[in-house]
PyMOL Python script that loads the backbone (N, CA, C, O; Angstrom):
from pymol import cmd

cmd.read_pdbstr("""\
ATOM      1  N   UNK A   1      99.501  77.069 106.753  1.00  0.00           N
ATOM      2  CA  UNK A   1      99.319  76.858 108.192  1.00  0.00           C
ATOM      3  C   UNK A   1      98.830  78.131 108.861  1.00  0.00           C
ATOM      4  O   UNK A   1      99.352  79.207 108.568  1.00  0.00           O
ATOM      5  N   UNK A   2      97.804  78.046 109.788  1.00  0.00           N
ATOM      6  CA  UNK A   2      97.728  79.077 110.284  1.00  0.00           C
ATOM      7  C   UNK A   2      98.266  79.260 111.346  1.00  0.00           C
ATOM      8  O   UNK A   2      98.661  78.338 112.060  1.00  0.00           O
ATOM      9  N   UNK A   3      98.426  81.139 111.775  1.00  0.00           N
ATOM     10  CA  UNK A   3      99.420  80.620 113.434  1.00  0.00           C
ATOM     11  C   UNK A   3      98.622  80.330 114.412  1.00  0.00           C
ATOM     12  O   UNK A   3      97.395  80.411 114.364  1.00  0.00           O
ATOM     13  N   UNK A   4      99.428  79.899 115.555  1.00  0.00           N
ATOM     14  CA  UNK A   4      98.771  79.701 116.495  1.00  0.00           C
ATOM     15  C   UNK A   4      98.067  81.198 117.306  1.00  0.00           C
ATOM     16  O   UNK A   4      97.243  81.054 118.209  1.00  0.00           O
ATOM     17  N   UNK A   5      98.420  82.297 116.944  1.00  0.00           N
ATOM     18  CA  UNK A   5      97.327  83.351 117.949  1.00  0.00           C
ATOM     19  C   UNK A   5      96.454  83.583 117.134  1.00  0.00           C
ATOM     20  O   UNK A   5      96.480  83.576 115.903  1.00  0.00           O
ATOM     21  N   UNK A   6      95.844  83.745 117.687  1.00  0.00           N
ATOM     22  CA  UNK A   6      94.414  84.116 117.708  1.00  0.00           C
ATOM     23  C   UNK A   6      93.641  85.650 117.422  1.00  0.00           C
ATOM     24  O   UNK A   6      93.983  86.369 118.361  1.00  0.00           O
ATOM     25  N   UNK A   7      92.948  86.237 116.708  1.00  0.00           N
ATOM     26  CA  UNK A   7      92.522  87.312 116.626  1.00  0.00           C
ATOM     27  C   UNK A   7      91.059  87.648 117.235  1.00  0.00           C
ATOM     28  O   UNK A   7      90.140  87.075 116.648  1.00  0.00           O
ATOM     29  N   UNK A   8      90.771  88.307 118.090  1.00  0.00           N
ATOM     30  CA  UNK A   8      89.097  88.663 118.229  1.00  0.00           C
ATOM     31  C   UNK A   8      88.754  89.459 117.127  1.00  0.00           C
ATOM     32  O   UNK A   8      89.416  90.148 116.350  1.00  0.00           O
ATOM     33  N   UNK A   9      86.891  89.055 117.310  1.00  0.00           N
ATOM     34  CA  UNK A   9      86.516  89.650 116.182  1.00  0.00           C
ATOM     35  C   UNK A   9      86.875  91.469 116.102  1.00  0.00           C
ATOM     36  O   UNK A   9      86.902  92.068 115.027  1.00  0.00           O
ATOM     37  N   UNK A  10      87.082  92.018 117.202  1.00  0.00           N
ATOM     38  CA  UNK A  10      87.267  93.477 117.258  1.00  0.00           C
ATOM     39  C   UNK A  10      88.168  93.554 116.427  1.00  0.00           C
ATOM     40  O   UNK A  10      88.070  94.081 115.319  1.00  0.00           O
ATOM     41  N   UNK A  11      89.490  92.836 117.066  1.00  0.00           N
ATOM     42  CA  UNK A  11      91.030  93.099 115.969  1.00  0.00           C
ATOM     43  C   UNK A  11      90.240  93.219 114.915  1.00  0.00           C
ATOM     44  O   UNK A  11      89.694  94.304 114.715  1.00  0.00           O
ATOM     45  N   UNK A  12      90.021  92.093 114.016  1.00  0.00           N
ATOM     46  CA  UNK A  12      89.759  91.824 112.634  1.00  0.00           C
ATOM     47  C   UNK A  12      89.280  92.819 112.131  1.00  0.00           C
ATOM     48  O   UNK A  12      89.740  93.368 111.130  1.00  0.00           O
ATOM     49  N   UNK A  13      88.218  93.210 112.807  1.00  0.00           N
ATOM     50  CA  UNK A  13      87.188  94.959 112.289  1.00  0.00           C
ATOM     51  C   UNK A  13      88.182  95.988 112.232  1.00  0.00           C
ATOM     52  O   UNK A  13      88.325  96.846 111.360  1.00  0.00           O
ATOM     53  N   UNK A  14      88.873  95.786 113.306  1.00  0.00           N
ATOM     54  CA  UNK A  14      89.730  97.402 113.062  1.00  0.00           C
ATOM     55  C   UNK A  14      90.331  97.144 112.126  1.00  0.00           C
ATOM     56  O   UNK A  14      90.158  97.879 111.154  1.00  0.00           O
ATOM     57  N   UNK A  15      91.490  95.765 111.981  1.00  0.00           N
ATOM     58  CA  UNK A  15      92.158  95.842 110.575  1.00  0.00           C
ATOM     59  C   UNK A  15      91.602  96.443 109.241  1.00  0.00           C
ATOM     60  O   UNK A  15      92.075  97.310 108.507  1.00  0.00           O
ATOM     61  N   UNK A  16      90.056  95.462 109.131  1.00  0.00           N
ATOM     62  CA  UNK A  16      89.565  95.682 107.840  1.00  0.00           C
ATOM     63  C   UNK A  16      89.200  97.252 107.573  1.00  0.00           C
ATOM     64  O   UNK A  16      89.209  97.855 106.500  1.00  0.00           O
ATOM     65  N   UNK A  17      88.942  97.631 108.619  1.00  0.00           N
ATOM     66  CA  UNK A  17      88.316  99.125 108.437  1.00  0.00           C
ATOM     67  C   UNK A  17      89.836  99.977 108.083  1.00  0.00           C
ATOM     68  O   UNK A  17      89.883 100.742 107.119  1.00  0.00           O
ATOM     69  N   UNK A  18      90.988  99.756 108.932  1.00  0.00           N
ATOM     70  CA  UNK A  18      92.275 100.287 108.643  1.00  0.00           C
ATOM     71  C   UNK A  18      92.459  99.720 106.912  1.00  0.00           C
ATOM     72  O   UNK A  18      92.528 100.607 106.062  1.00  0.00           O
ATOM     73  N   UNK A  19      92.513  98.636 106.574  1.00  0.00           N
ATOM     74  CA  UNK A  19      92.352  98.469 104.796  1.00  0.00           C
ATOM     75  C   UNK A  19      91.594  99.322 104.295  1.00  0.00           C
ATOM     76  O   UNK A  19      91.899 100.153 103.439  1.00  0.00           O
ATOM     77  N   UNK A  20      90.603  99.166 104.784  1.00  0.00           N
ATOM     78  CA  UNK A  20      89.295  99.672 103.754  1.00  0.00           C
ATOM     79  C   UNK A  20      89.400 101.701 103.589  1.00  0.00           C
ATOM     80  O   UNK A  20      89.112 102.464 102.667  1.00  0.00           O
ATOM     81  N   UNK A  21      89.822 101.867 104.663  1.00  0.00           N
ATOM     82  CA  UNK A  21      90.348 103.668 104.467  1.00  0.00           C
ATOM     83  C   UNK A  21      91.495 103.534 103.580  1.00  0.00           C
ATOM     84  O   UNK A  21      91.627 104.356 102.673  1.00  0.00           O
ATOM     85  N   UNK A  22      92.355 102.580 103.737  1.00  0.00           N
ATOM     86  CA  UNK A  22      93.883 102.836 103.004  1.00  0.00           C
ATOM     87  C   UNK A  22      93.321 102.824 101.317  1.00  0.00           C
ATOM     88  O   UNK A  22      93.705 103.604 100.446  1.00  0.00           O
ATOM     89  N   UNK A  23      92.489 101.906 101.180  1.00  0.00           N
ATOM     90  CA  UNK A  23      92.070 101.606 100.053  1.00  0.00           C
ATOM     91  C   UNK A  23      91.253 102.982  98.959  1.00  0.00           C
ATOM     92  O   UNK A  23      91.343 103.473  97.834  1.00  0.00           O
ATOM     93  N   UNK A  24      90.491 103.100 100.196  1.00  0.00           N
ATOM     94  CA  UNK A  24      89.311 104.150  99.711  1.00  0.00           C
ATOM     95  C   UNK A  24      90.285 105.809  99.213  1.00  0.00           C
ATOM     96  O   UNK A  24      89.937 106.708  98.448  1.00  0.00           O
ATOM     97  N   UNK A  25      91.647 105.633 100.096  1.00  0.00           N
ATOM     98  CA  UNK A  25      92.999 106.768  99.726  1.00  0.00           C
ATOM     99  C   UNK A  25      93.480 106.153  98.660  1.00  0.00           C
ATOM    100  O   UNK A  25      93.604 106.785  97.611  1.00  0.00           O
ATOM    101  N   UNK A  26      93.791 104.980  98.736  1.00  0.00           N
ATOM    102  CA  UNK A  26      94.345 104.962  97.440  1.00  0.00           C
ATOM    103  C   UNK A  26      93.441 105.360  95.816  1.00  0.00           C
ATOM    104  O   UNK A  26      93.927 105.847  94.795  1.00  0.00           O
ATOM    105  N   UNK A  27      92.414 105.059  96.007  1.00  0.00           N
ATOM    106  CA  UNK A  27      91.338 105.342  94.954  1.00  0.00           C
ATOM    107  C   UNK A  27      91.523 106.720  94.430  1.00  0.00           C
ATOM    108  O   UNK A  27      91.630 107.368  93.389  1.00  0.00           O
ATOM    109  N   UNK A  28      91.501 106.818  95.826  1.00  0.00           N
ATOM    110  CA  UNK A  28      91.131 108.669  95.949  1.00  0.00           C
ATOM    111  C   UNK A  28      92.348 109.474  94.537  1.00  0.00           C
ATOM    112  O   UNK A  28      92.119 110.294  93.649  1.00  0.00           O
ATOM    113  N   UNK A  29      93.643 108.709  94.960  1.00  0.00           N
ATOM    114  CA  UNK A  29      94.434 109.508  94.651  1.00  0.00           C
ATOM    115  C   UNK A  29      94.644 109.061  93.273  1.00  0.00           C
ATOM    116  O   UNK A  29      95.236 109.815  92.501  1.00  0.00           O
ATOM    117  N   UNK A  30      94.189 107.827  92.849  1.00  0.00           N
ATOM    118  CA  UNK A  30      94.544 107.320  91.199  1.00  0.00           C
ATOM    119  C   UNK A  30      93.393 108.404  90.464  1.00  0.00           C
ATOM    120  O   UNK A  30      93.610 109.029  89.426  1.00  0.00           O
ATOM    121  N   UNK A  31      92.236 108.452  91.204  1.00  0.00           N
ATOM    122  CA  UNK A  31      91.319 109.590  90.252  1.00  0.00           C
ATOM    123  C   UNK A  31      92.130 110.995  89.995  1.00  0.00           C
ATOM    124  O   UNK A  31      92.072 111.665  88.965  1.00  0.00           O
ATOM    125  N   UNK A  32      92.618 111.178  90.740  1.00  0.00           N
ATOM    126  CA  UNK A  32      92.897 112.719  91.086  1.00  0.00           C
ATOM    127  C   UNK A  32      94.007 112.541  89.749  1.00  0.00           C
ATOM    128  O   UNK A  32      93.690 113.282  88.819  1.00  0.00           O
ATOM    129  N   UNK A  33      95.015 111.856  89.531  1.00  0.00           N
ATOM    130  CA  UNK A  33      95.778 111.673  89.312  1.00  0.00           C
ATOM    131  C   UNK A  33      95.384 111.098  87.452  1.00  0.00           C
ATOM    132  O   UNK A  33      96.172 110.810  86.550  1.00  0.00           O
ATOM    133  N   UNK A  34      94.496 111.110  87.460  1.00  0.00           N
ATOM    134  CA  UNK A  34      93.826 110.433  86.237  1.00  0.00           C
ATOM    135  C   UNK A  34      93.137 111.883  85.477  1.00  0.00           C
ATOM    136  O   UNK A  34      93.257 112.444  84.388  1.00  0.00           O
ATOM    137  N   UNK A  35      92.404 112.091  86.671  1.00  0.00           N
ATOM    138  CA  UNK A  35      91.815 113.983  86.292  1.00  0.00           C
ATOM    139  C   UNK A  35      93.159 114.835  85.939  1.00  0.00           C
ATOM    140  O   UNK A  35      93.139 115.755  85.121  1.00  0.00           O
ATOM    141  N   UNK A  36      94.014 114.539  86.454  1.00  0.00           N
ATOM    142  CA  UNK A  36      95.472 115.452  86.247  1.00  0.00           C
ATOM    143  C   UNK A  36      95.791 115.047  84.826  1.00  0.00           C
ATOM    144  O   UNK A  36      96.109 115.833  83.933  1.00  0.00           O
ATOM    145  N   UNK A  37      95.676 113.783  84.715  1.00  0.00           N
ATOM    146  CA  UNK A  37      96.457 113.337  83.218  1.00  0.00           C
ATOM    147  C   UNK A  37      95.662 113.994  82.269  1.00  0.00           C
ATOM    148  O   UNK A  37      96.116 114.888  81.555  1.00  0.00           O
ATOM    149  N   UNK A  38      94.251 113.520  82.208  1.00  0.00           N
ATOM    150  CA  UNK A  38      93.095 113.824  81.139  1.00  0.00           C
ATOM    151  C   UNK A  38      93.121 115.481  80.771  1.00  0.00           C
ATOM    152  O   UNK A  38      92.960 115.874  79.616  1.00  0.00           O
ATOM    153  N   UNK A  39      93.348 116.402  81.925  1.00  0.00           N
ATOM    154  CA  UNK A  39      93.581 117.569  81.845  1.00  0.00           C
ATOM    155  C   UNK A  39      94.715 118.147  81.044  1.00  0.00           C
ATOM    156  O   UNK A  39      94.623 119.215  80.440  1.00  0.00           O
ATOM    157  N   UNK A  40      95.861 117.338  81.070  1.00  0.00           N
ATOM    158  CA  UNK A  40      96.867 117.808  80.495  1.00  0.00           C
ATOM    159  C   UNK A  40      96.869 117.489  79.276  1.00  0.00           C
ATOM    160  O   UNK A  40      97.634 118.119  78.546  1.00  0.00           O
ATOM    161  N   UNK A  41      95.876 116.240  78.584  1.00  0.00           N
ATOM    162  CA  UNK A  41      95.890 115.896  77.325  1.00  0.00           C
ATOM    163  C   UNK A  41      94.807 116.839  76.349  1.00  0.00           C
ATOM    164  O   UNK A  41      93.609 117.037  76.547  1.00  0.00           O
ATOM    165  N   UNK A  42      95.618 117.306  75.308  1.00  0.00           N
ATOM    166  CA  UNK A  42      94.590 118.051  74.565  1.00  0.00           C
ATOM    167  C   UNK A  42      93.666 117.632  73.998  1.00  0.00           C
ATOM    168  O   UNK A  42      92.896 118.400  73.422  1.00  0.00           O
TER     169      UNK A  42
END
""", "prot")
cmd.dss("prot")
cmd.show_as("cartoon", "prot")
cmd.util.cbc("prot")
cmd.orient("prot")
């Protein structure tokens, strides 16, 4: 069911753009974190 309010298209943009940074951090940090591992492996 969907609810009854309503979103304008603005909301929706800001959300997605608020995802789409959270996302683009999360990336960020599995590389970093991947470069950390690979580094430590001989």
């Amino acid at each position: 069911m969907l609810p009854k309010k309503r979103f304008s298209a603005e909301q929706i943009v800001v959300v997605l753009r608020q995802i789409e940074v959270l996302l683009s951090q999360v990336k960020s940090a599995l590389a970093k974190s991947d470069l950390f591992a690979q580094a430590r492996i001989p």
